[in-house]
C-alpha positions in Angstrom: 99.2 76.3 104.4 99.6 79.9 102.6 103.3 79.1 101.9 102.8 75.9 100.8 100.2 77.2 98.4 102.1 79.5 96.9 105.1 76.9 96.6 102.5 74.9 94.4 101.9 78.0 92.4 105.1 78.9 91.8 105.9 75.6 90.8 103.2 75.5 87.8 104.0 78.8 86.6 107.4 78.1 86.9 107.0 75.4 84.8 106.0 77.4 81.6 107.9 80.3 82.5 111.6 81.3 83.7 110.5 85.1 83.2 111.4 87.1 86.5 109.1 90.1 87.0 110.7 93.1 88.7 107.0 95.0 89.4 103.5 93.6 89.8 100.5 95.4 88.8 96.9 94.8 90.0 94.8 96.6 87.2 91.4 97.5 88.7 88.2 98.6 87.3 89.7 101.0 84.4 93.0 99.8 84.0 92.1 96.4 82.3 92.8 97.9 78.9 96.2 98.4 80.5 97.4 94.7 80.2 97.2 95.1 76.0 99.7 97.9 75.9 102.3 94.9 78.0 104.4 93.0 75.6 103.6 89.5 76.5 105.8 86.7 77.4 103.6 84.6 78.8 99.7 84.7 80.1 97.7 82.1 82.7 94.1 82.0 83.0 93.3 82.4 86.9 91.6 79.1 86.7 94.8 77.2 85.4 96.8 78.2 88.7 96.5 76.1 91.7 95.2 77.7 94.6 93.9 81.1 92.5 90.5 82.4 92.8 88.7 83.2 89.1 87.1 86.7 89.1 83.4 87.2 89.1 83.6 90.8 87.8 82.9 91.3 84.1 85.2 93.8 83.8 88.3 91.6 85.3 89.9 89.7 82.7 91.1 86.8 85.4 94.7 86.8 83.5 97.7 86.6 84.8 100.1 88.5 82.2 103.9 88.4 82.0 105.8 90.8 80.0 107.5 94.2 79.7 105.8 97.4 79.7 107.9 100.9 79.4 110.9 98.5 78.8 110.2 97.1 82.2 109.7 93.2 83.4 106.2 93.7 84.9 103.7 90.9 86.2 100.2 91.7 86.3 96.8 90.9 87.5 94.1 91.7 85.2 91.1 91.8 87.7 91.6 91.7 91.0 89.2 89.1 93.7 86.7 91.3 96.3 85.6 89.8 99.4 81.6 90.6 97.7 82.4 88.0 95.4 82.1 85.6 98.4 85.5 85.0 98.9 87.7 85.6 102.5 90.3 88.4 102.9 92.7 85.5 102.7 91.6 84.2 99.0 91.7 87.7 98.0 95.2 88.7 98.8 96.7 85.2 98.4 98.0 86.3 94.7 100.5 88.6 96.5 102.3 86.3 98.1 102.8 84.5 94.6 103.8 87.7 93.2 106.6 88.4 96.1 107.7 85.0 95.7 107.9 85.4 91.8 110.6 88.6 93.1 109.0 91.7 92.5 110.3 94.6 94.4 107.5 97.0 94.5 103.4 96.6 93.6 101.1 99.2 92.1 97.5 98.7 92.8 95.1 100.7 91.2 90.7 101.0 92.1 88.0 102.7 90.9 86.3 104.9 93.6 83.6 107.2 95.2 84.6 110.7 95.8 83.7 111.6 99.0 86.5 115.2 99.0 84.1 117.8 97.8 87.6 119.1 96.0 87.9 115.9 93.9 85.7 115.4 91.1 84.6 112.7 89.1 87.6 111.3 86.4 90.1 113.1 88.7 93.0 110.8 89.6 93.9 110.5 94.0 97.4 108.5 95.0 96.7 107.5 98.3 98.9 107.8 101.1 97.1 106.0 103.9 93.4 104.2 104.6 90.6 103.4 106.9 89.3 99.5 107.2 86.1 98.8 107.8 85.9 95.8 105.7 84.6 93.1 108.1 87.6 90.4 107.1 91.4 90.6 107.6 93.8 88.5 105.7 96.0 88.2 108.2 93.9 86.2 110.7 94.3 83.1 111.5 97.3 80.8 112.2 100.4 82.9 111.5 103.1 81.4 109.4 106.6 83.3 110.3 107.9 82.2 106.8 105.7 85.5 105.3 105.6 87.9 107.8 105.1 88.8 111.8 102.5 88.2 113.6 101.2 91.7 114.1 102.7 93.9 111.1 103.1 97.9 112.1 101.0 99.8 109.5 102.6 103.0 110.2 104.9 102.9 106.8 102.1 100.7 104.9 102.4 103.5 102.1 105.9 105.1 100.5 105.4 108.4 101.7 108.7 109.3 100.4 107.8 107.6 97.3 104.7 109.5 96.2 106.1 113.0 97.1 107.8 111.5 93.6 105.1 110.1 91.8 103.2 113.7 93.2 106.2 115.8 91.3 106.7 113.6 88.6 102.5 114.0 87.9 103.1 117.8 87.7 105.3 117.5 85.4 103.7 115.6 83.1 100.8 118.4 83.7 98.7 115.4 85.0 96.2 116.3 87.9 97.1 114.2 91.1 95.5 114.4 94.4 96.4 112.3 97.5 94.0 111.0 99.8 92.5 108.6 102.4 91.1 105.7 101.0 88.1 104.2 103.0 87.4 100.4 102.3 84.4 98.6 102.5 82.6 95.5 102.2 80.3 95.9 99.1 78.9 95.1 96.2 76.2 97.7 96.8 76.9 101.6 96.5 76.3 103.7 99.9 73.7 105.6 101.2 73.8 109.4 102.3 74.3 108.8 105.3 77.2 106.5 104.7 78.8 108.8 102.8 78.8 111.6 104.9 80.4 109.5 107.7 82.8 108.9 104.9 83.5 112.2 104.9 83.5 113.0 108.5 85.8 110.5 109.6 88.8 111.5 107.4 88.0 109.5 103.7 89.1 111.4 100.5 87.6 107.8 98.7 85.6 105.0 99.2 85.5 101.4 97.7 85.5 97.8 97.7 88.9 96.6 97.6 92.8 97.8 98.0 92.8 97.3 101.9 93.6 94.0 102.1 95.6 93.9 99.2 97.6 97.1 101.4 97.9 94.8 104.7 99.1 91.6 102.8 101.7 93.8 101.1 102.7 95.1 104.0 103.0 91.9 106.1 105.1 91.4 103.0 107.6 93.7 103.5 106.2 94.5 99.8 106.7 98.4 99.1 103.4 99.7 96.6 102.3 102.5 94.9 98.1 102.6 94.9 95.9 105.0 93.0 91.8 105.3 92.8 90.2 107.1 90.0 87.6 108.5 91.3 84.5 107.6 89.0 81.7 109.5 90.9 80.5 112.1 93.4 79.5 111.6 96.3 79.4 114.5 98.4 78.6 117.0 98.6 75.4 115.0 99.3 73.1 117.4 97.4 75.1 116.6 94.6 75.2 112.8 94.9 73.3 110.9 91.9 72.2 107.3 91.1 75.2 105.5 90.0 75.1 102.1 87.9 78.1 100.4 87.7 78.3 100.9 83.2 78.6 104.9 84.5 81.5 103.7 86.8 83.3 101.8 83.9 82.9 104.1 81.8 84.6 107.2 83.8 87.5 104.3 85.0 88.2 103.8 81.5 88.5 107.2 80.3 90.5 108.6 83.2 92.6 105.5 83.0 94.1 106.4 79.9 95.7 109.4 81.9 96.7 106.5 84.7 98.3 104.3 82.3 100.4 106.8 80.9 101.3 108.4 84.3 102.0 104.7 85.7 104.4 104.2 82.6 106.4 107.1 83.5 106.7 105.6 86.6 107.9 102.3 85.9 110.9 104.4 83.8 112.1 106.3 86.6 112.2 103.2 88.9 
């Protein structure tokens, strides 16, 4: 049903548009203002797509944006779908088979984040090179359709290890700070308790949030190299240091330190 789907998809899209994207970009919380520095082609409204979800967040624009950015042929998704909106780990990664079918060769996926590292700070930047599900969905279950993947994908490569030891370099060099991390995902919308985030911290987590790991799987199952960065908008341990956080704080930190993203996500895309 998936492929099918995404056939349909393709279809409409491909009826407005001949452009062939060479990179997709999901731009999370904080990299929205990301999408204006793209020289459009062409733009769809989420709603306009058959079989696309509309996002729920009022910081997602719900666009889908065609165009070139650093020179390069770049899709993108301005506002991502969470499984707190109320829709399944299927809905939510569905745009990613689109985007492989539309021929991109590599994804970059970016989130806004709780710091759970007692070395990261709030506005610091983490590439992550691996994660910990305990979202309570998995896009991949259910019927298997061997026209997009296997049945059950290895996740031992699910990250470019190779890759980020290059986007790590490349980051000191442009005197940009760049940790790399664990991410941990979970269900959502609210934030986490104390206790939570000390578990966080206990079993392995650099980050915590409420997307990217099924995005991760989907791509993976893909065959779909990525790239995925957090900023991390707020502290969270240690847990004496932990304060009330309201999502217009969150924004606000994503949007600042996502001026440093953008800009290290452009130099990227001209190395690639």
């Amino acid at each position: 049903m998936r492929f099918d789907n995404a056939e349909e998809s393709i279809a409409y899209i491909r009826s407005k548009t001949d452009f062939d994207p060479e990179f997709g970009l999901i731009l999370g919380t904080g990299l929205g203002n990301l999408s204006d520095e793209i020289e459009v082609v062409h733009q769809f409204d989420y709603a306009k797509i058959p079989h696309f979800s509309i996002s729920t967040v009022e910081s997602h624009k719900s666009k889908l944006i065609f165009g070139f950015l650093a020179g390069r042929k770049v899709v993108a998704m301005a506002g991502r779908f969470h499984y707190y909106e109320g829709y399944s780990a299927a809905e939510v990664t569905f745009p990613l088979i689109v985007l492989k079918k539309l021929g991109i060769k590599r994804l970059f996926i970016s989130n806004a984040a709780g710091s759970v590292n007692p070395s990261i700070y709030a506005g610091d930047l983490v590439l992550v090179r691996d994660h910990i599900n305990l979202t309570p969905d998995n896009p991949l279950r259910g019927i298997n359709d061997e026209r997009l993947g296997p049945r059950f994908p290895d996740m031992l490569h699910a990250y470019d290890h190779e890759g980020n030891k290059k986007v790590l370099a490349l980051a000191s060099t442009l005197g940009i700070k760049l940790h790399e991390g664990v991410y941990l995902g979970l269900q959502g919308p609210n934030m986490e308790t104390p206790a939570e985030y000390k578990f966080a911290h206990i079993i392995g987590a650099d980050v915590l949030g409420m997307s990217t790991v099924s995005e991760v799987i989907m791509a993976k199952y893909l065959s779909l190299p990525l790239f995925v960065f957090s900023i991390a908008t707020n502290r969270c341990y240690p847990l004496d240091e932990i304060g009330v956080s309201t999502v217009e704080e969150v924004i606000k930190m994503a949007q600042k330190s996502g001026v440093t993203l953008s800009k290290l996500i452009k130099e990227i895309l001209l190395t690639l």
